[in-house]
C-alpha positions as CSV (number, residue, x, y, z in Angstrom):
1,X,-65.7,-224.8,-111.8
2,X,-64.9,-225.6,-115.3
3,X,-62.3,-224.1,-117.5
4,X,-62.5,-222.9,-120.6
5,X,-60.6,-222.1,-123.6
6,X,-62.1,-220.1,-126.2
7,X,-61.9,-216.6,-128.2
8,X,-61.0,-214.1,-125.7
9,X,-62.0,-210.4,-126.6
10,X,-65.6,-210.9,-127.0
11,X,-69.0,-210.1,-125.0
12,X,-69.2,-213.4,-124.5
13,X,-65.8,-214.3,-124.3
14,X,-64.8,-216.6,-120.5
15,X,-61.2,-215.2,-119.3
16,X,-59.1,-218.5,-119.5
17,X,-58.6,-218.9,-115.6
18,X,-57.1,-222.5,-114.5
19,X,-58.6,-222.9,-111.3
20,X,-59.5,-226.1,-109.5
21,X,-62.3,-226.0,-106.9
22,X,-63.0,-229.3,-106.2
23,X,-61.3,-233.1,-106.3
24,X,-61.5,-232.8,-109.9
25,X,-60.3,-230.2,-112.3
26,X,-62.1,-230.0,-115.5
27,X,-61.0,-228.0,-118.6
28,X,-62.9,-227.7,-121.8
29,X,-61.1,-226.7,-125.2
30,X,-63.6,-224.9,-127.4
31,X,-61.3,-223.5,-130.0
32,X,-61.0,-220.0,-130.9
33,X,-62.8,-219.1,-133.5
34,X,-63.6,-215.3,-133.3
35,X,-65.2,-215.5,-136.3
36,X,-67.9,-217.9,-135.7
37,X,-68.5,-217.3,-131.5
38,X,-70.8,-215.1,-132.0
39,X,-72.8,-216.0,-135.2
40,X,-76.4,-217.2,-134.7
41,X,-78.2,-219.7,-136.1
42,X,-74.9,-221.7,-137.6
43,X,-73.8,-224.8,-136.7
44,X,-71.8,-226.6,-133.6
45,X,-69.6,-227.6,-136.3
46,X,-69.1,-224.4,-137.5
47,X,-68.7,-222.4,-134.7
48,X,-66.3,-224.7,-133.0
49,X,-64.3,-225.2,-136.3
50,X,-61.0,-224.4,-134.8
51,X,-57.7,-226.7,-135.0
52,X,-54.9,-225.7,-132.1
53,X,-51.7,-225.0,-133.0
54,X,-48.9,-226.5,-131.0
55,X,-47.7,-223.0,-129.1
56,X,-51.7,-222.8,-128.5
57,X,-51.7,-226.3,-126.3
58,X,-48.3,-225.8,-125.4
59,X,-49.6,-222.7,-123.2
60,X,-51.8,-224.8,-120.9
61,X,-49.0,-228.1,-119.8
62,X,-47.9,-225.7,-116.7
63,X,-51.9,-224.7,-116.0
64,X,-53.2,-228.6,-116.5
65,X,-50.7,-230.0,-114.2
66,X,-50.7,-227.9,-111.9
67,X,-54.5,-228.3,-111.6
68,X,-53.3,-231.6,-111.6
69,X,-51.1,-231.2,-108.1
70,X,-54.3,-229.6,-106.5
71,X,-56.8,-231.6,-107.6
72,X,-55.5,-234.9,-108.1
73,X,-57.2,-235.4,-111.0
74,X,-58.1,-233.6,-114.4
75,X,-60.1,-233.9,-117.5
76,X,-59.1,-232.6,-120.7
77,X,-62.0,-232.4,-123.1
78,X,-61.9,-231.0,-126.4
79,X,-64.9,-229.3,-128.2
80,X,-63.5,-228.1,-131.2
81,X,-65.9,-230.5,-132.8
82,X,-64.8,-229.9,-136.5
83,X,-63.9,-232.4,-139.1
84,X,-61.0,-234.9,-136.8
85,X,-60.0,-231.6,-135.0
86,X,-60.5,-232.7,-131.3
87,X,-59.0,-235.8,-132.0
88,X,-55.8,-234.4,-133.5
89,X,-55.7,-232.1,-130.4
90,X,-56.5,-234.1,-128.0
91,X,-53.4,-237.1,-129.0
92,X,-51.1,-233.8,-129.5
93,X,-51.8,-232.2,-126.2
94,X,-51.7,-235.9,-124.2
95,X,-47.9,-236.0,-125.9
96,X,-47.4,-232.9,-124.5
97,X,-48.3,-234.1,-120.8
98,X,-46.4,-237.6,-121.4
């Protein structure tokens, strides 16, 4: 199982569930763009142009480690493919863990 983080509220929206279901938990941060989900024919860039506040990331320490207890072992990837978003995330939320 792979978990997701994205716009909630949608047709297409994935409820944000931090489950583990095998030696290694995997968590994928998409942003949440409501705008954009749902658009067709735009761009990843677009549609994933999202940058996480801190409160945003902050919500999902407790869920990744305890992931983290069950599974051993978690990855943390971030899809919010916009301009250096995932980058900035991804350093943030790995301070957050620290």
């Amino acid at each position: 199982m792979v978990c997701v983080d994205e716009p909630q509220g949608l047709k297409t929206s994935v409820p944000p569930v931090a489950e583990v279901t095998s030696p290694v938990g995997m968590v994928r941060f998409h942003g949440r763009n409501v705008d954009n989900w749902e658009k067709k024919r735009i761009s990843a860039e677009e549609r994933f142009n999202y940058l996480y506040g801190e409160e945003e990331l902050r919500t999902w320490v407790p869920k990744v480690r305890k992931m983290a207890e069950q599974a051993g072992k978690v990855h943390v990837i971030f899809k919010n493919k916009f301009r250096d978003y995932s980058v900035r995330n991804a350093r943030e939320f790995t301070e957050m863990l620290a």
